[in-house]
N, CA, C and O atoms as CSV, one atom per row, in Angstrom:
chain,resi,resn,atom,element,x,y,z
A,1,UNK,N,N,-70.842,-90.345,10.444
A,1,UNK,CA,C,-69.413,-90.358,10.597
A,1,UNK,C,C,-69.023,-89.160,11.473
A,1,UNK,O,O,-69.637,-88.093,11.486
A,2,UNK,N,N,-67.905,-89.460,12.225
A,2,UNK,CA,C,-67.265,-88.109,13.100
A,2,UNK,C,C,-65.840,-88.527,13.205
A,2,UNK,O,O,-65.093,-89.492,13.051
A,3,UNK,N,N,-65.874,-87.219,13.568
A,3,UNK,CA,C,-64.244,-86.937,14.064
A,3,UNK,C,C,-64.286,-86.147,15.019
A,3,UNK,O,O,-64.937,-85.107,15.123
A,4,UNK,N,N,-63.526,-86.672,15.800
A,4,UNK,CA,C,-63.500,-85.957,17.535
A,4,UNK,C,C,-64.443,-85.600,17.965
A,4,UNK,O,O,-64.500,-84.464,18.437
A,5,UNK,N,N,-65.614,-86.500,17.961
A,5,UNK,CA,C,-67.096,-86.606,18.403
A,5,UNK,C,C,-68.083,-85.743,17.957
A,5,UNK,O,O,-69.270,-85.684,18.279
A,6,UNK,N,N,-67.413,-85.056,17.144
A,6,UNK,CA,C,-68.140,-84.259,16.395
A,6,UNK,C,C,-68.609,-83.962,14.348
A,6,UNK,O,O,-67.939,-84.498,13.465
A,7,UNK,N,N,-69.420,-83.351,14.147
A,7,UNK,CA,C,-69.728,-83.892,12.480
A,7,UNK,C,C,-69.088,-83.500,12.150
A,7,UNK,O,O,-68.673,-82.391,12.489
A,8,UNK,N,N,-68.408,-84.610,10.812
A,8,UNK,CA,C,-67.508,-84.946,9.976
A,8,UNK,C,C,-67.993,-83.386,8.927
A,8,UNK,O,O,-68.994,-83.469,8.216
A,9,UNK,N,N,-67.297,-82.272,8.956
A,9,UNK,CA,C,-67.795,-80.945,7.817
A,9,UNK,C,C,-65.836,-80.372,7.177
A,9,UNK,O,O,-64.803,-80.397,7.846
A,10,UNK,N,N,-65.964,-80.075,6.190
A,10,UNK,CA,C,-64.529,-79.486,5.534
A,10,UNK,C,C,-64.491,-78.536,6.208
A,10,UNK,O,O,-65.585,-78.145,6.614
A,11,UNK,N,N,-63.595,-77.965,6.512
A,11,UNK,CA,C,-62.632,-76.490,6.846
A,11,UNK,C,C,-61.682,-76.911,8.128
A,11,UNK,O,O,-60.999,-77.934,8.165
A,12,UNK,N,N,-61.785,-75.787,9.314
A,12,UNK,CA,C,-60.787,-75.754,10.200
A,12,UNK,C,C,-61.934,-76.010,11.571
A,12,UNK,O,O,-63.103,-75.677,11.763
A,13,UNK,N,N,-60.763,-76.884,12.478
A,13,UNK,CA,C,-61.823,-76.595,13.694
A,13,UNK,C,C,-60.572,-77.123,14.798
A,13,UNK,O,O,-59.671,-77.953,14.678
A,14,UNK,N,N,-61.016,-76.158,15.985
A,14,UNK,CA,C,-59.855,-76.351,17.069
A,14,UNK,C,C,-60.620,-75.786,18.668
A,14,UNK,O,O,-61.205,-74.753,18.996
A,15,UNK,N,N,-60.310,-76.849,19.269
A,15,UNK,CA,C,-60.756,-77.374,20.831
A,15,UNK,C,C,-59.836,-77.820,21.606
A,15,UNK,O,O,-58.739,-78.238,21.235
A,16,UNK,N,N,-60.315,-77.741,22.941
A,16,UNK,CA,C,-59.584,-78.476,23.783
A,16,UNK,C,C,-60.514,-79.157,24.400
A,16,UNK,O,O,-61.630,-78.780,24.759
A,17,UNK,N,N,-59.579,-81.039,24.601
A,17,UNK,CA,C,-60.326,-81.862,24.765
A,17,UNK,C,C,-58.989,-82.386,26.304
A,17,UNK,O,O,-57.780,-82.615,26.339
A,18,UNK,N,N,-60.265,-82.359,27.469
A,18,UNK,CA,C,-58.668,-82.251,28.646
A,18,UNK,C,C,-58.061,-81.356,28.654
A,18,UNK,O,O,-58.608,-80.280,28.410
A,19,UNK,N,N,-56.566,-81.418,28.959
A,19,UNK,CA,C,-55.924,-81.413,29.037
A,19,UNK,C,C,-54.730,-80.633,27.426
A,19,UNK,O,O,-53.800,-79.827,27.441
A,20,UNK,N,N,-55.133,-81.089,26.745
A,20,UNK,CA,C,-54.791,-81.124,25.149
A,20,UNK,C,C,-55.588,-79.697,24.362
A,20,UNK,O,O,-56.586,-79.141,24.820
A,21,UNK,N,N,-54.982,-79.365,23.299
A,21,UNK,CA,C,-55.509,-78.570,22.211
A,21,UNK,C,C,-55.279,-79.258,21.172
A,21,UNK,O,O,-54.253,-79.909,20.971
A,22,UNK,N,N,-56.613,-79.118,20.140
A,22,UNK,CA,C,-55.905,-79.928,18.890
A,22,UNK,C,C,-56.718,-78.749,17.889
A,22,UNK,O,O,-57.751,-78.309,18.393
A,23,UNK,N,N,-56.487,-78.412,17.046
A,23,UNK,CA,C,-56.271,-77.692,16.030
A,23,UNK,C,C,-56.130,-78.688,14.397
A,23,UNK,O,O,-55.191,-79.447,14.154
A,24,UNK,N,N,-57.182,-78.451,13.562
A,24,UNK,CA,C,-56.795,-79.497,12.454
A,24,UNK,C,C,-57.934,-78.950,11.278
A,24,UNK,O,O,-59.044,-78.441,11.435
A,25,UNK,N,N,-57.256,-79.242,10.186
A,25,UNK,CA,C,-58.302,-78.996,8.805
A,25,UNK,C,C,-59.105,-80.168,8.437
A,25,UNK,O,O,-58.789,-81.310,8.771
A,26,UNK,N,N,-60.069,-79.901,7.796
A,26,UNK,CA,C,-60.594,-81.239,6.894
A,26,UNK,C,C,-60.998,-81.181,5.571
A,26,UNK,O,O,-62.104,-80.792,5.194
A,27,UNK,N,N,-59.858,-81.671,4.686
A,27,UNK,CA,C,-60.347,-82.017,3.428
A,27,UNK,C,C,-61.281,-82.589,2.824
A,27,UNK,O,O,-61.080,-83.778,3.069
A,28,UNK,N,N,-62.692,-82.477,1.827
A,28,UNK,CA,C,-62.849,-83.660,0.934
A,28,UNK,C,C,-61.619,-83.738,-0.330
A,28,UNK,O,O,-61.245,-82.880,-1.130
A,29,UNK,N,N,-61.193,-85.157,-0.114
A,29,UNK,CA,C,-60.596,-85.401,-1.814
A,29,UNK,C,C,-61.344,-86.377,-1.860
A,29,UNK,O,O,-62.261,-86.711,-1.111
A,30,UNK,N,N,-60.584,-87.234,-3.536
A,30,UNK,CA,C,-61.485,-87.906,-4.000
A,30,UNK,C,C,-62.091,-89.464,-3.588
A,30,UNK,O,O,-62.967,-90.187,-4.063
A,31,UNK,N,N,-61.201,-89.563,-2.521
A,31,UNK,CA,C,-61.731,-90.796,-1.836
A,31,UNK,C,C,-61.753,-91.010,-0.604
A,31,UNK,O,O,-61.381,-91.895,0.168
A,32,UNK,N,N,-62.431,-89.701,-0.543
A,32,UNK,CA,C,-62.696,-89.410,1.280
A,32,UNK,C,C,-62.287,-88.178,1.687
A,32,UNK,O,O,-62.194,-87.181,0.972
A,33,UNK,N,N,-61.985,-88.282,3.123
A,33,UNK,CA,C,-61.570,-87.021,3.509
A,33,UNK,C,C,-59.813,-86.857,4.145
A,33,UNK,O,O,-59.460,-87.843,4.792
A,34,UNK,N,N,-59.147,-86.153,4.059
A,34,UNK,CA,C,-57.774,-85.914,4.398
A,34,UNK,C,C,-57.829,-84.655,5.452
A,34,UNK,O,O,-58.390,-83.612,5.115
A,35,UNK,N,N,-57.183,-84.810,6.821
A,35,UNK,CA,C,-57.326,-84.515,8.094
A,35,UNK,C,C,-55.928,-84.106,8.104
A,35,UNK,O,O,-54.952,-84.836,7.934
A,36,UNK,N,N,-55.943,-83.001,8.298
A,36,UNK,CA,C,-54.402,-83.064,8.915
A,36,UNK,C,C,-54.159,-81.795,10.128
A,36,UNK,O,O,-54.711,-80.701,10.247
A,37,UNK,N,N,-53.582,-82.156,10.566
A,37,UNK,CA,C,-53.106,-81.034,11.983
A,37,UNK,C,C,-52.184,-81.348,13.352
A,37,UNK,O,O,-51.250,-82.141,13.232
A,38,UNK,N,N,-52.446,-80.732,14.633
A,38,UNK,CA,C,-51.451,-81.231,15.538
A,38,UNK,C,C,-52.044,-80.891,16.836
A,38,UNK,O,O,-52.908,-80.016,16.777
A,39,UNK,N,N,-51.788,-81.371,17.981
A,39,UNK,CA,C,-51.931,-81.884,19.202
A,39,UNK,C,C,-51.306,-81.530,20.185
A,39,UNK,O,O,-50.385,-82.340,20.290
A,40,UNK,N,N,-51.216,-80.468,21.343
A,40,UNK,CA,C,-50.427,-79.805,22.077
A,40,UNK,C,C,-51.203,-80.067,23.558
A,40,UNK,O,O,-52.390,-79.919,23.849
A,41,UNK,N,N,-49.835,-80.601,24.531
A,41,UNK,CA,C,-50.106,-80.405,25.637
A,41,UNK,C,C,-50.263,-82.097,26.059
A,41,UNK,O,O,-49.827,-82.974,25.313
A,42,UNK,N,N,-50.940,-82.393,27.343
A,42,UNK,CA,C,-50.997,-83.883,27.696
A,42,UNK,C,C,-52.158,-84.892,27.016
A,42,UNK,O,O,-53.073,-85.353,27.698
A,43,UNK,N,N,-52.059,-85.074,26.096
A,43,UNK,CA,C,-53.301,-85.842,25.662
A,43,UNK,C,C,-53.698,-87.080,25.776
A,43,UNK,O,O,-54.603,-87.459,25.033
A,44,UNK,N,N,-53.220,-87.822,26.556
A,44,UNK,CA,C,-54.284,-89.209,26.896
A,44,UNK,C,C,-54.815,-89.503,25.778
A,44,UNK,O,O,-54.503,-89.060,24.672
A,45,UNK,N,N,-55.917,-90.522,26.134
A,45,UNK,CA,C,-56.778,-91.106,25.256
A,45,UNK,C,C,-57.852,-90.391,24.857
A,45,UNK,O,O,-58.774,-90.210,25.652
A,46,UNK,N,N,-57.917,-89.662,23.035
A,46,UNK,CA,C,-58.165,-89.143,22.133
A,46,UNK,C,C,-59.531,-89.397,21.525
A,46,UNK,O,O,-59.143,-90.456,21.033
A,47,UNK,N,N,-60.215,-89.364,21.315
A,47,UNK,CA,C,-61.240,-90.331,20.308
A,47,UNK,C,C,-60.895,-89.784,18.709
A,47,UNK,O,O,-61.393,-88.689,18.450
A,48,UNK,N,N,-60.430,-90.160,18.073
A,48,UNK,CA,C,-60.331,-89.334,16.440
A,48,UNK,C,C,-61.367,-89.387,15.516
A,48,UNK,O,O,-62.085,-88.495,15.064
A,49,UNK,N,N,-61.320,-90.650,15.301
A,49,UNK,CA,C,-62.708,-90.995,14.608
A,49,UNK,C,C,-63.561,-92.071,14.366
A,49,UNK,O,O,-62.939,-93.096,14.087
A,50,UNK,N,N,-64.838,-92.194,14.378
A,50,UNK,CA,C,-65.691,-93.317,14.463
A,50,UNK,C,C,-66.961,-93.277,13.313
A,50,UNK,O,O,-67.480,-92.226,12.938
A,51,UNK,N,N,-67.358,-94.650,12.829
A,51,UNK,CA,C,-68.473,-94.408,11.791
A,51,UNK,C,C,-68.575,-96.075,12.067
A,51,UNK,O,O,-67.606,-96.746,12.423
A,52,UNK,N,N,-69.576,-96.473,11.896
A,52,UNK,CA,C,-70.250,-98.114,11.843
A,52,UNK,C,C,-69.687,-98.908,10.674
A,52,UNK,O,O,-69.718,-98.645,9.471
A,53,UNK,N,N,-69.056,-100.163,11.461
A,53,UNK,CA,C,-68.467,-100.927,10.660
A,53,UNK,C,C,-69.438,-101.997,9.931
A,53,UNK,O,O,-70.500,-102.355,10.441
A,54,UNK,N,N,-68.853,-102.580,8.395
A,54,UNK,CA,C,-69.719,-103.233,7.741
A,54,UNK,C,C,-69.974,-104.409,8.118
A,54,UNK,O,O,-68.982,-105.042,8.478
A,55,UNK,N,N,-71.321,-105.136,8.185
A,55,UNK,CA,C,-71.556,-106.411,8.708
A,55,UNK,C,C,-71.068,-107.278,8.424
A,55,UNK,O,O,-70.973,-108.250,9.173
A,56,UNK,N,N,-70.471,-107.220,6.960
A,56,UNK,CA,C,-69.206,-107.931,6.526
A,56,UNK,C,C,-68.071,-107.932,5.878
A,56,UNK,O,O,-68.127,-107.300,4.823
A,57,UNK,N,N,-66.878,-108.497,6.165
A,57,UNK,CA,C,-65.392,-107.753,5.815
A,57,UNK,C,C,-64.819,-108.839,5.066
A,57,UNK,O,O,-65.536,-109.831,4.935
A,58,UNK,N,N,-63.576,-108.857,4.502
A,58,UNK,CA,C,-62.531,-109.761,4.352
A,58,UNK,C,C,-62.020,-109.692,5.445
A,58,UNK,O,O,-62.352,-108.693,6.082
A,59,UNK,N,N,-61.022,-110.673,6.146
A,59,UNK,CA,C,-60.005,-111.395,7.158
A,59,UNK,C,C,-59.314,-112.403,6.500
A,59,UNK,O,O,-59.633,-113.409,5.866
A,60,UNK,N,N,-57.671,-111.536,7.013
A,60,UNK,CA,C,-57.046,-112.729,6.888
A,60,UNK,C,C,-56.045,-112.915,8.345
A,60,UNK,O,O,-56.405,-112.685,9.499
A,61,UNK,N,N,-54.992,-113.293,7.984
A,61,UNK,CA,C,-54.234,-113.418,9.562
A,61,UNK,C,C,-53.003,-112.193,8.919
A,61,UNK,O,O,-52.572,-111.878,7.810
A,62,UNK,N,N,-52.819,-111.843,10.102
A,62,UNK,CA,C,-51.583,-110.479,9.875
A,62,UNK,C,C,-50.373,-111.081,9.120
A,62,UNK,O,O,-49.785,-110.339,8.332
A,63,UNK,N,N,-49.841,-112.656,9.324
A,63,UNK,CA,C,-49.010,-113.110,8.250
A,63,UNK,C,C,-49.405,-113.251,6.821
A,63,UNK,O,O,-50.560,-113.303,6.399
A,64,UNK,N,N,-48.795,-113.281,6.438
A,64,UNK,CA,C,-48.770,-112.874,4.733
A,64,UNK,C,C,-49.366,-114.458,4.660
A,64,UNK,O,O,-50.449,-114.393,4.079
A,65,UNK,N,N,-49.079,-115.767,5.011
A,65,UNK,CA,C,-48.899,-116.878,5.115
A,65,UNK,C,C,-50.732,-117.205,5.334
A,65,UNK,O,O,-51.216,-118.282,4.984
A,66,UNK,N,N,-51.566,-116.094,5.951
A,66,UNK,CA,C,-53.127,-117.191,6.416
A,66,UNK,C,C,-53.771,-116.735,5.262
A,66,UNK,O,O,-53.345,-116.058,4.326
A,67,UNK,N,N,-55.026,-117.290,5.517
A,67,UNK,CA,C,-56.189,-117.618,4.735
A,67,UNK,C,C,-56.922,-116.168,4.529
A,67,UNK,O,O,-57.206,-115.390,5.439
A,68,UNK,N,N,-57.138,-115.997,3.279
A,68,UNK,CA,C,-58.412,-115.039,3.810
A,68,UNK,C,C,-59.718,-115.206,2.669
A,68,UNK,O,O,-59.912,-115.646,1.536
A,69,UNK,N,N,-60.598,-114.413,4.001
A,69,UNK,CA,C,-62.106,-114.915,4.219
A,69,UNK,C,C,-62.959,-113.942,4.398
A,69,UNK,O,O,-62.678,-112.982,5.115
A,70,UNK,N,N,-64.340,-114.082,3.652
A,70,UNK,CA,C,-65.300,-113.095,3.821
A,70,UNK,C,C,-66.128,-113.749,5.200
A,70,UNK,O,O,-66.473,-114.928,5.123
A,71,UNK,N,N,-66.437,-112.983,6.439
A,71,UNK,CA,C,-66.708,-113.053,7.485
A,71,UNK,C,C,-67.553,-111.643,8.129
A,71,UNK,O,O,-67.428,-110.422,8.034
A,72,UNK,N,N,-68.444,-112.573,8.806
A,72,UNK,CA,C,-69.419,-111.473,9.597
A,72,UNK,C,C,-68.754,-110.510,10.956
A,72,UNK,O,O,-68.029,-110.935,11.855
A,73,UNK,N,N,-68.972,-109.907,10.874
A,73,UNK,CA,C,-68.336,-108.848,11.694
A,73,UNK,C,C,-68.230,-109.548,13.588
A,73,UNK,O,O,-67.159,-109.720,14.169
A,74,UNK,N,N,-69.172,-109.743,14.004
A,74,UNK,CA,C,-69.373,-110.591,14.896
A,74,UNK,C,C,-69.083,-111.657,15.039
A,74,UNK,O,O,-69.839,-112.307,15.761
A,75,UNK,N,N,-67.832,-112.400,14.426
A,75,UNK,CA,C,-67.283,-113.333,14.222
A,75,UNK,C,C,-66.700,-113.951,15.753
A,75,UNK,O,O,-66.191,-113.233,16.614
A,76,UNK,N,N,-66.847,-115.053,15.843
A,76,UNK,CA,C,-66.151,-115.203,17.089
A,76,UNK,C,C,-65.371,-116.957,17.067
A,76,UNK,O,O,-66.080,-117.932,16.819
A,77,UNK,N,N,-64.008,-117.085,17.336
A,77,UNK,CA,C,-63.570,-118.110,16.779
A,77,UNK,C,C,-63.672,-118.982,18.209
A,77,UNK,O,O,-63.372,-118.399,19.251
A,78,UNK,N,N,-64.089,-120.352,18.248
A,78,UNK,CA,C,-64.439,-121.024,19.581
A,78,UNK,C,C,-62.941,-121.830,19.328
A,78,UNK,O,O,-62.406,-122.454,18.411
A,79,UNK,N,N,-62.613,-121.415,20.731
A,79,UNK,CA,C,-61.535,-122.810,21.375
A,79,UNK,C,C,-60.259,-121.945,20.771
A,79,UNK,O,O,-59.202,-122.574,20.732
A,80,UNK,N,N,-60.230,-120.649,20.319
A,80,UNK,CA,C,-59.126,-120.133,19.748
A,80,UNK,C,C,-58.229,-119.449,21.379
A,80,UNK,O,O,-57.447,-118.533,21.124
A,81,UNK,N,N,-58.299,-119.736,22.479
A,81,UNK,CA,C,-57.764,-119.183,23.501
A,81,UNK,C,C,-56.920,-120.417,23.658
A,81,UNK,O,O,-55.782,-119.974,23.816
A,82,UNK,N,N,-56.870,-121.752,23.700
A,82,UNK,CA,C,-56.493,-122.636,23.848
A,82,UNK,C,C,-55.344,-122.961,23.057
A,82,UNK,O,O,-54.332,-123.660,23.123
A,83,UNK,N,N,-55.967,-122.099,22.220
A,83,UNK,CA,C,-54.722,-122.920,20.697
A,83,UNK,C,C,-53.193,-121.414,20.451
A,83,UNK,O,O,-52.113,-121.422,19.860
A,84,UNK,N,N,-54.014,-120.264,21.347
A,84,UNK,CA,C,-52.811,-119.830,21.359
A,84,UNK,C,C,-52.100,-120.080,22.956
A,84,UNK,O,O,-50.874,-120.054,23.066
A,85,UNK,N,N,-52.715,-120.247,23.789
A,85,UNK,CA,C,-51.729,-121.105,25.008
A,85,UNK,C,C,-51.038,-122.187,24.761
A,85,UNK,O,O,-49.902,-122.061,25.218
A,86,UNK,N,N,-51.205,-123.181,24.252
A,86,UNK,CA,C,-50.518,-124.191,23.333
A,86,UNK,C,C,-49.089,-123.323,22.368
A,86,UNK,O,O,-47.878,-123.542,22.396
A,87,UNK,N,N,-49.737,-122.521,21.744
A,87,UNK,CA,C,-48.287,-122.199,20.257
A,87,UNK,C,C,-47.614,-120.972,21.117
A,87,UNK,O,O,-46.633,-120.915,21.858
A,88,UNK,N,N,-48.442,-120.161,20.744
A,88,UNK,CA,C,-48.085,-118.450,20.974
A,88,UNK,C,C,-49.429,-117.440,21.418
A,88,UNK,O,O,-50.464,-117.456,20.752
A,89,UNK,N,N,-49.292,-116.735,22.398
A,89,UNK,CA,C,-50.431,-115.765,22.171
A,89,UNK,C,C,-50.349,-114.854,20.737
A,89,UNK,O,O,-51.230,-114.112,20.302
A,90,UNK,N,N,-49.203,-115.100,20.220
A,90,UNK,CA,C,-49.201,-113.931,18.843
A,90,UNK,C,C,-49.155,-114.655,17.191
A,90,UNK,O,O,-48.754,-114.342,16.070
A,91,UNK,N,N,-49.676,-115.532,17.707
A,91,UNK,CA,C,-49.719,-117.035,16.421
A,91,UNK,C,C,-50.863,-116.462,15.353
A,91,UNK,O,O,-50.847,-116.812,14.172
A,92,UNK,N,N,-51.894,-115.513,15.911
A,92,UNK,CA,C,-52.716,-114.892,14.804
A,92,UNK,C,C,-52.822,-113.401,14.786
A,92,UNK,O,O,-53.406,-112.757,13.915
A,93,UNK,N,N,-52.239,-112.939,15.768
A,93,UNK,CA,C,-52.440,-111.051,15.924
A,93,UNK,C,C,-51.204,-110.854,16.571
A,93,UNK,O,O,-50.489,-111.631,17.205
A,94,UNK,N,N,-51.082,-109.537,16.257
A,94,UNK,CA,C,-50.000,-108.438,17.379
A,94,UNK,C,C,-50.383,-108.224,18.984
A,94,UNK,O,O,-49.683,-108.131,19.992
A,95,UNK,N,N,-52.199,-108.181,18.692
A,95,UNK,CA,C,-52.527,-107.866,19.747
A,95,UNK,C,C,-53.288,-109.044,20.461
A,95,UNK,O,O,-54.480,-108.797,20.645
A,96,UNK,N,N,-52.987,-109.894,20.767
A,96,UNK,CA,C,-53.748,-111.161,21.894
A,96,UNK,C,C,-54.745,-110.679,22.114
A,96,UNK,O,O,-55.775,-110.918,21.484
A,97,UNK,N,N,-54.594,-109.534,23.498
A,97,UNK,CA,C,-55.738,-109.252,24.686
A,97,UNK,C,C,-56.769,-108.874,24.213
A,97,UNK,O,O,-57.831,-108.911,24.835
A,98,UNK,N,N,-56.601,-108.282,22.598
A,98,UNK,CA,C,-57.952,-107.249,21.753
A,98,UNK,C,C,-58.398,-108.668,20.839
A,98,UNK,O,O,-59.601,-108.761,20.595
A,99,UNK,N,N,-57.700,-109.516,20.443
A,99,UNK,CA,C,-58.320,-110.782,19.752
A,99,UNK,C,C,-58.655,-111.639,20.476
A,99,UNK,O,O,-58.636,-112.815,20.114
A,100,UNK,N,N,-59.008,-111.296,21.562
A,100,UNK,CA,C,-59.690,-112.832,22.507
A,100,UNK,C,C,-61.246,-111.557,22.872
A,100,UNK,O,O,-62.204,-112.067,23.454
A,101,UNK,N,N,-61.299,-110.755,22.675
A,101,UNK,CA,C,-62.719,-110.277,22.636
A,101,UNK,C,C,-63.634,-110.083,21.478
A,101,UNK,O,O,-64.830,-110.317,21.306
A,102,UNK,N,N,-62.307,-109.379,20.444
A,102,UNK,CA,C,-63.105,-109.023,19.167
A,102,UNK,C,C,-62.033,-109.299,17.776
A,102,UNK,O,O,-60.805,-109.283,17.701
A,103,UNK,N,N,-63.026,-109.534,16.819
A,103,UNK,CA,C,-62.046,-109.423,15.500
A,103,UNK,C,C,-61.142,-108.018,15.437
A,103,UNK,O,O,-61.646,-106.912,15.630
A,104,UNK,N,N,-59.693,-108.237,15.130
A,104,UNK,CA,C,-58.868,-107.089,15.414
A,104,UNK,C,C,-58.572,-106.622,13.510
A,104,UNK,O,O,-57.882,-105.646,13.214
């Protein structure tokens, strides 16, 4: 696991990444860790944090209204580009352009 590309450890830590300074603590509590701090100057695109997702999740659709389903991470729905040109591009996500590559 990391945060800002670097190992996930408790206390204080502050860099500049670009353009930007960020300055921030890291908690353990009891169900994980709690991050908090702030961001000065032009910061663009950030990386915050990354760790490997599970091979398998629940999914449902962002309406309260769909189905949900235990599904492999690599899921890929066939003929689902079609069916939102037909209704809506936003008939199953907020984000279209990120759900026609990957589960969002």
């Amino acid at each position: 696991m990391k945060l800002f590309g670097r190992g996930l450890a408790q206390g204080t830590m502050s860099f500049t990444e670009k353009s930007a300074r960020i300055e921030c603590s890291v908690e353990k509590i009891e169900r994980g860790y709690k991050v908090k701090g702030y961001a000065k100057g032009k910061l663009g695109r950030i990386k915050v944090f990354r760790t490997s997702a599970p091979k398998e999740f629940l999914m449902n659709n962002y309406q309260s209204w769909g189905p949900l389903q235990k599904v492999p991470a690599d899921t890929k729905f066939e003929g689902i580009e079609e069916v939102m040109k037909k209704n809506s591009p936003y008939v199953f996500t907020p984000v279209p352009e990120t759900f026609l590559k990957s589960l969002v």
